[in-house]
C-alpha positions as CSV (number, residue, x, y, z in Angstrom):
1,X,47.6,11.8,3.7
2,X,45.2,14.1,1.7
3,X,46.1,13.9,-2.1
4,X,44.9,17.6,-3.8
5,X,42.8,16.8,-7.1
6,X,44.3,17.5,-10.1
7,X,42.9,20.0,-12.6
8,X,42.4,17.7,-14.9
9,X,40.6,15.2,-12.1
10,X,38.4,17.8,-11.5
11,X,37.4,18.5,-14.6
12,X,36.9,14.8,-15.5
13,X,34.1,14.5,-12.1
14,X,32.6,18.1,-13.3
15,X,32.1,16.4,-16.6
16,X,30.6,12.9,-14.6
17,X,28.2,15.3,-12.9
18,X,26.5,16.9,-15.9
19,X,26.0,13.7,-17.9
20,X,24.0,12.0,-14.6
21,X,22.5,15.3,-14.6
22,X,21.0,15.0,-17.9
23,X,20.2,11.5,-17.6
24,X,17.0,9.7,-19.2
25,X,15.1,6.9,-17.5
26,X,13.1,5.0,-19.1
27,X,10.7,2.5,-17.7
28,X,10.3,-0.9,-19.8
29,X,6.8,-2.3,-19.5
30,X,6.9,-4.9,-21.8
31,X,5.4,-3.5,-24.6
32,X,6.6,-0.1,-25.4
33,X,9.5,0.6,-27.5
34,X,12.4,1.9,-25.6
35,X,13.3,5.2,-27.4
36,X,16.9,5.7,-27.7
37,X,18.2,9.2,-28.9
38,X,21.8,9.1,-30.9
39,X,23.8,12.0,-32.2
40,X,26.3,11.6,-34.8
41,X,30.1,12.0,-33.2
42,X,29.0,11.3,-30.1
43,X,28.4,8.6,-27.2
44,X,25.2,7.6,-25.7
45,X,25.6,5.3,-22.5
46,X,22.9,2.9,-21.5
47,X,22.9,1.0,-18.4
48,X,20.6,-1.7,-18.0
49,X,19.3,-3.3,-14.8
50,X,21.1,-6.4,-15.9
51,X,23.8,-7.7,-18.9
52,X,22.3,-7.7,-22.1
53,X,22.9,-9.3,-25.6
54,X,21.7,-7.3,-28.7
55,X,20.9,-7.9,-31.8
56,X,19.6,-5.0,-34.6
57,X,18.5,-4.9,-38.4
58,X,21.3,-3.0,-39.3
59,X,24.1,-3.6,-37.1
60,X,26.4,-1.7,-39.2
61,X,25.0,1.8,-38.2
62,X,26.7,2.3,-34.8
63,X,29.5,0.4,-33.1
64,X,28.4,-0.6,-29.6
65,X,31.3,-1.3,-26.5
66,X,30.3,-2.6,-22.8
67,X,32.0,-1.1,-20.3
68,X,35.0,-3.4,-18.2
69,X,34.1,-2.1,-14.9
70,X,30.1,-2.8,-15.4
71,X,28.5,-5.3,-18.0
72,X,25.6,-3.4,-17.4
73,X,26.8,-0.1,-19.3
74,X,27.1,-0.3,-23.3
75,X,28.4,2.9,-24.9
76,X,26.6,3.4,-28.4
77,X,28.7,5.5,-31.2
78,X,26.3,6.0,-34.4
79,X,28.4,5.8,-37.8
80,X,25.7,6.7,-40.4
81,X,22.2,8.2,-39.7
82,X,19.0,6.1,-38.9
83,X,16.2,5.1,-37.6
84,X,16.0,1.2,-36.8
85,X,14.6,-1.4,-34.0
86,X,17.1,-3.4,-31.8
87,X,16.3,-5.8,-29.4
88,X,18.5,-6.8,-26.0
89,X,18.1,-9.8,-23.9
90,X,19.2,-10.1,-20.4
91,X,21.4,-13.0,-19.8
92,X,20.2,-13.2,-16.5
93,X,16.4,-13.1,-16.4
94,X,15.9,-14.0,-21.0
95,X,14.0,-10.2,-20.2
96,X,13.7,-9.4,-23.9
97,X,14.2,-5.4,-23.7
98,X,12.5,-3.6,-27.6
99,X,14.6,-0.5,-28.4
100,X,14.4,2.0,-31.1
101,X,17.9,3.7,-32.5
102,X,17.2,7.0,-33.7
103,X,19.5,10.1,-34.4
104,X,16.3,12.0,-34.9
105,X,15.1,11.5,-31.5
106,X,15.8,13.6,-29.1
107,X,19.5,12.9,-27.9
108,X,20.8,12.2,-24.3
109,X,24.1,11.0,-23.0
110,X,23.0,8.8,-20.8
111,X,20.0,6.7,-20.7
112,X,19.1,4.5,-17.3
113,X,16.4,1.2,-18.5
114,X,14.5,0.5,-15.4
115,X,12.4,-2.7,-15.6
116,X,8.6,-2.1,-14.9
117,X,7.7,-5.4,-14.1
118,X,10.3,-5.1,-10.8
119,X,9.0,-1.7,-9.6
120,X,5.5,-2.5,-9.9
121,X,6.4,-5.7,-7.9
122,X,8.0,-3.2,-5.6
123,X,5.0,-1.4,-5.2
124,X,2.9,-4.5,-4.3
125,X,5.2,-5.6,-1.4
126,X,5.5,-1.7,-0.2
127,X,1.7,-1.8,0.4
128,X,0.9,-5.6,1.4
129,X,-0.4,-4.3,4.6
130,X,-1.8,-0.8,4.1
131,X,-5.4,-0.5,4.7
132,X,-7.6,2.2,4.2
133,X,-7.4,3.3,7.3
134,X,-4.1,3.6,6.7
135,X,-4.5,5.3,3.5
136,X,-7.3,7.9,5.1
137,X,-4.5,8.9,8.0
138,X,-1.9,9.4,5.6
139,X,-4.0,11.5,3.1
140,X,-5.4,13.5,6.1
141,X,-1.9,14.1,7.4
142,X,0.2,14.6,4.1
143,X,2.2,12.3,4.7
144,X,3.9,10.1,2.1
145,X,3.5,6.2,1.8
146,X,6.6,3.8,0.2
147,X,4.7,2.3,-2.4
148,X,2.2,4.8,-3.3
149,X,2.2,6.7,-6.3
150,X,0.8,11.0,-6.1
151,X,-0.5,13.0,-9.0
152,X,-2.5,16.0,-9.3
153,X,-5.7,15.4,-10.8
154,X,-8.4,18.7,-11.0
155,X,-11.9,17.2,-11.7
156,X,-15.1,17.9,-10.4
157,X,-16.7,14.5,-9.2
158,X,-19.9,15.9,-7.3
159,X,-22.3,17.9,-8.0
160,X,-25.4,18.4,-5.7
161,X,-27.5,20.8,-4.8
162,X,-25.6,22.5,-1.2
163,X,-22.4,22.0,-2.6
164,X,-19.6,20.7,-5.2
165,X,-16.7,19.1,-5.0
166,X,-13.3,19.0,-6.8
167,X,-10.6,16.0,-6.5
168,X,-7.3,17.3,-6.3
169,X,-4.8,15.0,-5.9
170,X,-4.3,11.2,-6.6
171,X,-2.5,8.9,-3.9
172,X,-2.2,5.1,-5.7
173,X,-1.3,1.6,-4.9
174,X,-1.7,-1.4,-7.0
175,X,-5.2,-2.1,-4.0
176,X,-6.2,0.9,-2.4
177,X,-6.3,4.5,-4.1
178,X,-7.1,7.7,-2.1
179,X,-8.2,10.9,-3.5
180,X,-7.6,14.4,-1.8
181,X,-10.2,17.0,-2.8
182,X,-12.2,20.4,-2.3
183,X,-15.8,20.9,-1.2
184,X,-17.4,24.0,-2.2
185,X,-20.5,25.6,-0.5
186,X,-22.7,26.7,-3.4
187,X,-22.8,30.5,-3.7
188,X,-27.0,30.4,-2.7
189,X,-26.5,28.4,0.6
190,X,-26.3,30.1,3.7
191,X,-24.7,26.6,6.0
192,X,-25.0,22.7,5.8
193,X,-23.6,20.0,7.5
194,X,-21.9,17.3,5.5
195,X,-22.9,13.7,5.7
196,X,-20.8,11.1,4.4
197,X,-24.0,8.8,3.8
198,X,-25.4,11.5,1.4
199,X,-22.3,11.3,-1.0
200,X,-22.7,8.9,-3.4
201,X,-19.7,8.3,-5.4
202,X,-18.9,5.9,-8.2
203,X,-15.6,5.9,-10.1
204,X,-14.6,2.5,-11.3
205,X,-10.9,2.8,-12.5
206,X,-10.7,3.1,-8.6
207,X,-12.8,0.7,-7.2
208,X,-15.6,0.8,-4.3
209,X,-15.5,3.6,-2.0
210,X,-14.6,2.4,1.6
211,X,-14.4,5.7,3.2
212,X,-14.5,9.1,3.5
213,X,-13.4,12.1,6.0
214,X,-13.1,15.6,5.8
215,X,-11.7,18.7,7.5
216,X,-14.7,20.0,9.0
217,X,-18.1,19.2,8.3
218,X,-20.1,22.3,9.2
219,X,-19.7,24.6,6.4
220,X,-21.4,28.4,6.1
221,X,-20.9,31.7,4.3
222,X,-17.6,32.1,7.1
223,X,-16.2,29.3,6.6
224,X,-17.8,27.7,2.9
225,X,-15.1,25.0,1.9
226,X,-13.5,22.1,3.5
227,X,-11.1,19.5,2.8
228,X,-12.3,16.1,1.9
229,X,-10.7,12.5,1.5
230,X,-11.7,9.3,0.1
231,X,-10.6,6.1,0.0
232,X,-11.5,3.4,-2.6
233,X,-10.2,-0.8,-2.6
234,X,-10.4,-2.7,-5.6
């Protein structure tokens, strides 16, 4: 039998949709504070990846209720302004999670704790086996790895005398990192071909360079830039 939703059902899941719209995740690393926006006469929900205990410097200043269907969920109420540090500590793991209390902050109704420690764990296992071959194909084809992180990053990291070239993009897994950039024929050169072994290319954060390919090598005044991948291991 289909059951029509009430108006006041509906309303309630319209509600449910714009709070996990507006959602905040933050990442705990172990060492940043976790910034927790309150507004007075209102509810901020936290969810944790696990049940928590808490204790705070004043805990006066809010009232604080976990939720019956998940342990994971408190709902946090200020009662007086503030600006104070409060600590929670998984009764599962002893995780001990820093927070900050703040109705100055910036305020959100729902806040989702993710611990770093797990997703960069994730990330290892994601990319036990990827090599940089595997790395190279996937930069020259675009295609997405589990595991590996993307960010644009515009920096010029050579400059010689035929040509320059620009990184682009950032690919990056806790081994291997792969970087995504533009070579430039210089305005004064009529062609070149580019050889791999010319390109020397140091850039610690990332490693030793393994590898490098490229759209085209054979560049002129038709055709005077190419696209150009790298791969460094650490």
């Amino acid at each position: 039998m289909i059951q029509t939703i009430t108006r006041h059902a509906l309303l309630a899941l319209l509600l449910l949709g714009s709070i996990v719209s507006h959602a905040t995740d933050l990442v705990w690393d172990g060492k940043t504070y976790l910034d927790i926006g309150l507004r007075m006469g209102a509810d901020t929900s936290v969810v944790f990846p696990e049940p928590v205990e808490m204790s705070a410097e004043i805990t006066s200043a809010f009232s604080m209720v976990t939720s019956t269907t998940d342990e994971r969920i408190l709902s946090i109420r200020p009662l007086q302004l503030q600006e104070q540090r409060v600590t929670f500590i998984g009764t599962k793991t002893k995780t001990i999670y820093l927070a900050r209390f703040s109705t100055r902050a910036p305020y959100s109704p729902l806040y989702r704790v993710k611990d770093g420690t797990a997703i960069e764990a994730a990330r290892v296992a994601a990319t036990a086996k990827l090599s940089p071959t595997g790395m190279m194909k996937a930069l020259m084809g675009g295609q997405p790895i589990n595991g590996v992180s993307t960010r644009q990053h515009k920096q010029e990291i050579v400059v010689g005398p035929e040509y320059r070239i620009m990184a682009t993009e950032i690919w990056e897994s806790p081994t291997i990192t792969g970087v995504i950039g533009t070579l430039v024929l210089r305005p004064e050169i009529q062609s070149t071909t580019v050889r791999p072994g010319d390109i020397s290319l140091k850039i610690p954060a990332f490693g030793n360079l393994r590898m490098m390919g490229a759209d085209r090598w054979d560049l002129d005044r038709d055709v005077p830039s190419t696209t150009v991948y790298f791969v460094f291991t650490k």
